[in-house]
C-alpha positions in Angstrom: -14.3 41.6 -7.9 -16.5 41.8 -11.1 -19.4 42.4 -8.6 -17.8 45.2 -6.8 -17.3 46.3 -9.9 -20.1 46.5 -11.3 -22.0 48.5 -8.0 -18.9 51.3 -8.4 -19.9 51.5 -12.5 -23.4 52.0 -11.3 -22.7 55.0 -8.6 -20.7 56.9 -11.7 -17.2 55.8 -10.5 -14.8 55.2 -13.5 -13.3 51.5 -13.1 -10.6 49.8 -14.8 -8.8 46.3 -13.9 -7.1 43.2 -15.7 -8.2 39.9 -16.1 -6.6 36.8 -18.2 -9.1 36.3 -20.8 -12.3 37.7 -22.0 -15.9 36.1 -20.3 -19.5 37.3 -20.0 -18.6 38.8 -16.3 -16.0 41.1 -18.7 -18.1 41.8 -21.1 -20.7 43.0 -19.2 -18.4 45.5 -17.0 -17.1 47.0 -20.2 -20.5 47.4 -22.0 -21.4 49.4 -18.5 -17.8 51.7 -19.0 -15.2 49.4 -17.5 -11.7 49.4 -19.2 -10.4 46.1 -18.8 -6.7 45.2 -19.8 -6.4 41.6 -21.2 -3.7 38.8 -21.0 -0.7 37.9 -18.5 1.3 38.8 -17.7 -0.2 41.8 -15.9 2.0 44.8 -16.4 2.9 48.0 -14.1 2.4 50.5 -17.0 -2.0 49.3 -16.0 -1.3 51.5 -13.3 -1.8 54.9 -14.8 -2.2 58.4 -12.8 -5.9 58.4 -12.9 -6.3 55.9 -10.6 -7.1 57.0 -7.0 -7.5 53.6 -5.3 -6.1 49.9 -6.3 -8.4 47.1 -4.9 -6.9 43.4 -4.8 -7.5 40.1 -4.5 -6.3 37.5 -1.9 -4.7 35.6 -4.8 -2.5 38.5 -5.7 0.9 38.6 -4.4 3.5 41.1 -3.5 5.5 40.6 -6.9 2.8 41.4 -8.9 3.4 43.6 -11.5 0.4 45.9 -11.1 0.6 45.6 -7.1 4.1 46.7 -6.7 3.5 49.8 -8.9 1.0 50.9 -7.0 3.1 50.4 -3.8 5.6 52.3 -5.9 3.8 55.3 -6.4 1.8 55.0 -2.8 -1.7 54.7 -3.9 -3.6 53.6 -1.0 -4.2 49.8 -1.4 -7.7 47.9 0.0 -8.1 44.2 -0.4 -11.4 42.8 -1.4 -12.4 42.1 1.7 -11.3 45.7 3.3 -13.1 47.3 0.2 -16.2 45.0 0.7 -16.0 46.5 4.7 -15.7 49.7 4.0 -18.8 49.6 0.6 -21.3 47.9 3.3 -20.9 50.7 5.6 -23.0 52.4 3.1 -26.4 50.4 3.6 -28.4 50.3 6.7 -28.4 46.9 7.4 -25.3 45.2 6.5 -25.8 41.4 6.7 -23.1 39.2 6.3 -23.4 34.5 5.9 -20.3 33.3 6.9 -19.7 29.3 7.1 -17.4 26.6 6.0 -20.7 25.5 3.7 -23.6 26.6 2.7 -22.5 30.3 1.7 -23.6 30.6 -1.7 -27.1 28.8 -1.5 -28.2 30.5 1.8 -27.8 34.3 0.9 -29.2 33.0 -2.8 -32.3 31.9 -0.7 -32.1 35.5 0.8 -31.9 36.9 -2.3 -35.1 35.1 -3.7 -36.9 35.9 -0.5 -35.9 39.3 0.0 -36.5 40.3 -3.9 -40.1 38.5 -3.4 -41.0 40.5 -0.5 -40.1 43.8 -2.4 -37.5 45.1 -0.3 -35.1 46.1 -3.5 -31.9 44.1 -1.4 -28.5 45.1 -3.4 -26.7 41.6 -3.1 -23.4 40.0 -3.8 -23.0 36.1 -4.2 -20.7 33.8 -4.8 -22.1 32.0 -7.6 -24.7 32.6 -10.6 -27.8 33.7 -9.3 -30.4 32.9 -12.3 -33.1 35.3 -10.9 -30.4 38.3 -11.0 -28.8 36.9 -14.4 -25.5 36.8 -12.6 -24.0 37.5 -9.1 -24.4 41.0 -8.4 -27.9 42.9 -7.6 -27.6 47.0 -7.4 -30.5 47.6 -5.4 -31.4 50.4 -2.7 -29.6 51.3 0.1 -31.6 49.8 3.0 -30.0 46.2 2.7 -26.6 44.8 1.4 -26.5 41.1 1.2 -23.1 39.4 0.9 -20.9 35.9 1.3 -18.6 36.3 4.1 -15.5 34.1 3.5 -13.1 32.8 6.7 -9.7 32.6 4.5 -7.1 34.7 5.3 -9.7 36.2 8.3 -11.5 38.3 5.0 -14.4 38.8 7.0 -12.9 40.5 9.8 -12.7 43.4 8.1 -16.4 43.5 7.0 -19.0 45.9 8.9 -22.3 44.1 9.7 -25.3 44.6 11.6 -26.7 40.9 10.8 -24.4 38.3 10.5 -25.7 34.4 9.7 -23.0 31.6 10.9 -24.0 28.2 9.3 -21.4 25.8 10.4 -17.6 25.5 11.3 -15.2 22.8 10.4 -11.9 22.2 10.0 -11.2 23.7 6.1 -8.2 26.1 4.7 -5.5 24.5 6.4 -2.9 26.3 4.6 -4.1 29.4 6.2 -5.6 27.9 10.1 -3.2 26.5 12.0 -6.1 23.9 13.5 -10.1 23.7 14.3 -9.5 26.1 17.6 -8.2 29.1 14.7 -11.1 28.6 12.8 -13.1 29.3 15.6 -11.3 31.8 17.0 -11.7 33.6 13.7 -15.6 33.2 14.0 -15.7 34.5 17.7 -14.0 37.6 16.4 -16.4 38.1 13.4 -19.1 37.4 15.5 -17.6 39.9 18.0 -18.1 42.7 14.9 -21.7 43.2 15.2 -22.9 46.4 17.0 -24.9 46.3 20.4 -28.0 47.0 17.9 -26.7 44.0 15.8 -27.8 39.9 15.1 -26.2 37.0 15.4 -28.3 34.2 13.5 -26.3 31.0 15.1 -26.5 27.5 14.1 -27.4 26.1 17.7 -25.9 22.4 16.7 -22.1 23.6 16.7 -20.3 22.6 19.4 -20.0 24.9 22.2 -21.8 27.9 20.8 -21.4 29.5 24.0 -17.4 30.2 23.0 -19.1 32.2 20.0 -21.7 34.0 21.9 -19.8 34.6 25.0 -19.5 38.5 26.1 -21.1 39.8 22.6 -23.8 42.6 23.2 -25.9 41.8 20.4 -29.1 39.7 20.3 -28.2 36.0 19.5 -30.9 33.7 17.7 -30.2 30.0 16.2 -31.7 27.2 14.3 -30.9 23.9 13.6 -32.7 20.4 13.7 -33.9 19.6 17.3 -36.5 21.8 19.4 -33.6 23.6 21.5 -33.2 25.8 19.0 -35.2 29.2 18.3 -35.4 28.3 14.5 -36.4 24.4 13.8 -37.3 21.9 11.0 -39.6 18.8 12.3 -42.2 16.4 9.7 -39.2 15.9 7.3 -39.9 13.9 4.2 -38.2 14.0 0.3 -40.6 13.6 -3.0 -38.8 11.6 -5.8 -36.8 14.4 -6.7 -34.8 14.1 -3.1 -36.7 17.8 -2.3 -37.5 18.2 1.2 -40.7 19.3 3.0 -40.6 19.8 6.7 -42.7 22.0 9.6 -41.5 25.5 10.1 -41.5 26.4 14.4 -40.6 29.9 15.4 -40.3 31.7 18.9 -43.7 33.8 18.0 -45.8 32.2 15.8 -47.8 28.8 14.8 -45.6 26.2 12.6 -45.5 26.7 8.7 -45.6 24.5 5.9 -42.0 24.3 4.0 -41.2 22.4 0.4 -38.3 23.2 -0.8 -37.1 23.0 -4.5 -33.5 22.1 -4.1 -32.8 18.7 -2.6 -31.0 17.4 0.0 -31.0 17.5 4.0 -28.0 20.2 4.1 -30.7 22.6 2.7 -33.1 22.1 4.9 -30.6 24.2 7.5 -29.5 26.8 4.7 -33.5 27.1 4.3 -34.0 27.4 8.3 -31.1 30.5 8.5 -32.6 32.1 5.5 -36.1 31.8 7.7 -34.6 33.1 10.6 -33.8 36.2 9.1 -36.9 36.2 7.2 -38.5 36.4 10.7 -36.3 38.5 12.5 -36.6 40.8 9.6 -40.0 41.1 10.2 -41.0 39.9 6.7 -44.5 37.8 5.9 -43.2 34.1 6.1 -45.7 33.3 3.2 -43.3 35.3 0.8 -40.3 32.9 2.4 -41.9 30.2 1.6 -43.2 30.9 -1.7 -39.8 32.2 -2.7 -37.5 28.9 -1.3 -40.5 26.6 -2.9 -39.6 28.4 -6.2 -35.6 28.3 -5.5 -33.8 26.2 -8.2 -30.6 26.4 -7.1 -27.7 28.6 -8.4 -25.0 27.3 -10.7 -22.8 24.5 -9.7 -25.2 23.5 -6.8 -26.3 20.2 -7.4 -27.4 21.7 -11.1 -28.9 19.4 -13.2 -27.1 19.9 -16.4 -29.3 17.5 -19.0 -29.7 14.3 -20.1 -26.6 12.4 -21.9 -27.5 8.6 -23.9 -30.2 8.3 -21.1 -27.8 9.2 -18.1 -28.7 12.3 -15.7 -25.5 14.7 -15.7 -25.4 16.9 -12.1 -22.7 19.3 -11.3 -21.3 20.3 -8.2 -19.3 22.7 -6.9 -18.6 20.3 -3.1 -14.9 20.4 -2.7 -14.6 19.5 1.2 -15.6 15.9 2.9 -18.9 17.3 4.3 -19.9 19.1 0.9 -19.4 15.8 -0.9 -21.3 13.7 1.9 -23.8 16.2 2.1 -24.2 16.0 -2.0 -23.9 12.4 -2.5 -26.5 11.9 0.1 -28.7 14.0 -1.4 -28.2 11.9 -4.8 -29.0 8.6 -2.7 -32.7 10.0 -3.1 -32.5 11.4 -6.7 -33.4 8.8 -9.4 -31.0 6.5 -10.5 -29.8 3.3 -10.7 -26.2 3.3 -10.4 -24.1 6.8 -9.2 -21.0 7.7 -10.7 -18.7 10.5 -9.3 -16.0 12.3 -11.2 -14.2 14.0 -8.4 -11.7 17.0 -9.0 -9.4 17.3 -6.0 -9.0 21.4 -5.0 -5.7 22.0 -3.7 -2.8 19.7 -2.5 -3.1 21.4 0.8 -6.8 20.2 1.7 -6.2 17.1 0.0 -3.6 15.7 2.0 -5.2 17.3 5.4 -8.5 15.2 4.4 -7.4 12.2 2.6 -9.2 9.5 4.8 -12.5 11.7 4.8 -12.5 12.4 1.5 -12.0 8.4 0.8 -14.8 8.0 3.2 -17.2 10.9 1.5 -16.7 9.4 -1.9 -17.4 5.6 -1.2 -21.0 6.8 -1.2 -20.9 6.8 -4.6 -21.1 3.3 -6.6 -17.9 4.3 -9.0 -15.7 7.3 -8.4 -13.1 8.8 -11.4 -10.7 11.1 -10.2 -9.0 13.9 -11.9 -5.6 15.2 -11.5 -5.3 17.8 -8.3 -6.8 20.9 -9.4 -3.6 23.5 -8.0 -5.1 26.6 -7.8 -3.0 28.8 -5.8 -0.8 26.2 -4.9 2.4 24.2 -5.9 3.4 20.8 -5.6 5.3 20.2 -2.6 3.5 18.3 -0.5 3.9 15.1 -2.2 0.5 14.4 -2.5 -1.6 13.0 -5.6 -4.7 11.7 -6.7 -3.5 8.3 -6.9 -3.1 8.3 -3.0 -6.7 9.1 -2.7 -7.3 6.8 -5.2 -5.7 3.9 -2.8 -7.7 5.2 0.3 -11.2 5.0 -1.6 -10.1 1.9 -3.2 -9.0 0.1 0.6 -13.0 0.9 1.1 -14.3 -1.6 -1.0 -15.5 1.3 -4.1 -14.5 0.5 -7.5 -12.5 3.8 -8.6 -10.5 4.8 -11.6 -8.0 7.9 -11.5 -6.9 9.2 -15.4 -4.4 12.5 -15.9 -6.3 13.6 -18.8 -9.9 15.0 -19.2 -10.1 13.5 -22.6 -9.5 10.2 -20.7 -12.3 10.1 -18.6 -14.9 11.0 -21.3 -13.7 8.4 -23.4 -13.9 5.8 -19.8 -17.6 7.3 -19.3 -18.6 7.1 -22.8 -17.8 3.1 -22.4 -19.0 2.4 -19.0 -22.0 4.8 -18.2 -25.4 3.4 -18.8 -29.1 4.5 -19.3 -30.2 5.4 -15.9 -27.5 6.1 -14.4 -26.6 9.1 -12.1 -23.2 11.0 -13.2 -21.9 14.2 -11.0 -19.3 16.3 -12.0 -17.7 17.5 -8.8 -15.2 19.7 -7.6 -14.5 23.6 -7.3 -12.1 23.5 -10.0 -12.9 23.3 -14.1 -14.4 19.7 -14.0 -17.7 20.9 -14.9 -16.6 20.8 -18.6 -16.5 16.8 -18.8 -20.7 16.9 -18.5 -20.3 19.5 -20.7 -18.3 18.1 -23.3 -20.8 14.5 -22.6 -23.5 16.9 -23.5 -22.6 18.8 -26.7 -21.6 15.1 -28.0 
């Protein structure tokens, strides 16, 4: 939302909104003319007779205050998602990255490859984008760059002529009924792009021809094996767990790739940020100079400092194959033993995924565990982390579960050694344990 924001504050619109506390993002809007009301409960007298249009998000409900007023006094009413739609209809070439993983870290590559080549991209991510100085670029009007999110079908109402699909696995089950909806969902986003349009496909999901089936747009993919247009061969990992690999394109000769984020999972976000780089008709050289130089946004395997002579790493992986994926990545980072602090998101997902998430974590050599991090949910599942914590223990990994933050510090404080490996994972607020280890 702050994003959005802040493109409107830059075309001359006058914005206001609410949020529960005061933050950089906040800040920022109101030093650029943003009135922001503060605090919750949010209250119906926010919705004043200036306003000509109330945009929501997905976690808002009928029975909010500020929402039912404007309902009240029929405003017209766009969620994110239907406001995002309707704002990329302003750029030339819309392009949308859509994916269970791998959102935020493939259009940040984008971003650092489009912004080296010159092409003045306006872009929204989903995370802290250092070379931006947050996650919103106002740029020209050629190219809009933005996360495309499956839950509650957001994307569907998006507008793009490009549209990047990374991967699809079973994820928001409170929303999908099963694997087949989630699919289904990505068959009709594909099914969005004009006849004029691009669909950059991960050739390794199963049955991409469900996807591609009927569309009138040009289809491309990439992936790992030569089948695909877009492919990765000569892999190999310096000490950092960084990949290099051999770039092979439909048109040209094979390029030279060294990545400066690590882990295998990257090696496909790199490949679809390639692909478009090509069919963008961009030099490669810029591509590759830009993902070589590519640190990584916040909360993506971010190297947070050094604590008693233990590496700290957070992480924002909060599904099975995000964790694997991370934790994988970590077996070639330096280290000598590899300690996880996991943060369960959601009751919903953590029941659905309880064996793979025991499974995803045994990776590790120690795993803590927080409390469930609700977000939008309640308790009424009867789930808990000391289930998980019986799952991962059945594995044969040693793993502790404490209710309290204060808890764990004062566990890792006794137990975490000089060369060890900690990761702070989890989409919720875990991050502030390394912090907290840190500022000690």
């Amino acid at each position: 939302m702050s994003g959005l924001a802040e493109i409107l504050l830059s075309e001359g619109f006058t914005v206001s909104g609410s949020d529960w506390n005061h933050s950089p993002l906040t800040r920022l809007l109101e030093s650029q003319g943003a009135r922001i009301n503060y605090g919750n409960p949010q209250k119906a007298e926010n919705i004043t007779d200036d306003i000509d249009l109330v945009v929501y998000t997905a976690a808002v409900h009928t029975d909010n205050p500020e929402y039912a007023e404007a309902v009240r006094r029929q405003l017209p009413c766009l969620s994110r998602a239907q406001f995002l739609g309707q704002m990329m209809k302003n750029y030339r070439t819309p392009i949308a990255i859509s994916g269970t993983h791998g959102k935020t870290t493939t259009t940040s590559m984008i971003a650092e490859i489009l912004l080296a080549a010159k092409t003045d991209p306006t872009i929204s991510v989903g995370g802290i984008l250092q070379s931006i100085h947050g996650n919103i670029r106002v740029g020209g009007s050629e190219l809009f760059v933005t996360e495309a999110c499956e839950y509650t079908n957001s994307f569907l109402s998006f507008f793009p002529r490009i549209a990047i699909i990374l991967n699809i696995e079973e994820d928001h089950m409170d929303f999908f009924k099963d694997l087949s909806d989630i699919r289904s969902s990505f068959r009709r986003f594909a099914a969005l792009l004009p006849q004029d349009g691009l669909l950059i496909l991960n050739g390794t999901i199963p049955d991409p021809e469900y996807l591609t089936e009927g569309l009138s747009c040009r289809t491309v993919t990439f992936g790992m094996t030569p089948s695909c247009d877009y492919f990765a061969s000569d892999i190999s990992y310096d000490e950092m767990a960084r990949a290099s690999f051999t770039l092979h394109t439909p048109t040209g000769p094979s390029l030279p790739i060294h990545l400066g984020v690590p882990g295998e999972h990257n090696i496909q976000n790199a490949l679809a940020a390639l692909a478009l780089s090509e069919e963008l008709k961009l030099d490669l050289s810029f591509a590759a100079n830009a993902l070589h130089s590519f640190q990584g946004t916040d909360r993506r395997f971010e190297y947070k400092g050094e604590w008693k002579g233990a590496t700290i790493i957070d992480d924002y992986a909060h599904h099975p194959t995000e964790i694997t994926a991370t934790l994988k990545a970590a077996a070639n980072y330096p280290h000598k033993r590899l300690w996880c602090i996991f943060q369960p998101h959601t009751y919903t997902r953590t029941k659905a995924f309880l064996k793979d998430f025991a499974k995803a974590l045994s990776l590790s050599d120690y795993v803590i565990l927080t409390d469930i991090y609700a977000a939008r949910e309640t308790d009424t599942l009867g789930i808990s982390s000391a289930h998980l914590l019986r799952e991962i223990t059945a594995l044969g990994t040693q793993c502790w579960h404490f209710s309290s933050f204060e808890e764990i510090q004062n566990f890792v404080q006794k137990n975490c050694l000089p060369g060890d490996l900690l990761i702070t994972m989890g989409a919720g607020d875990v991050v502030n344990i390394g912090e907290f280890l840190l500022g000690q």
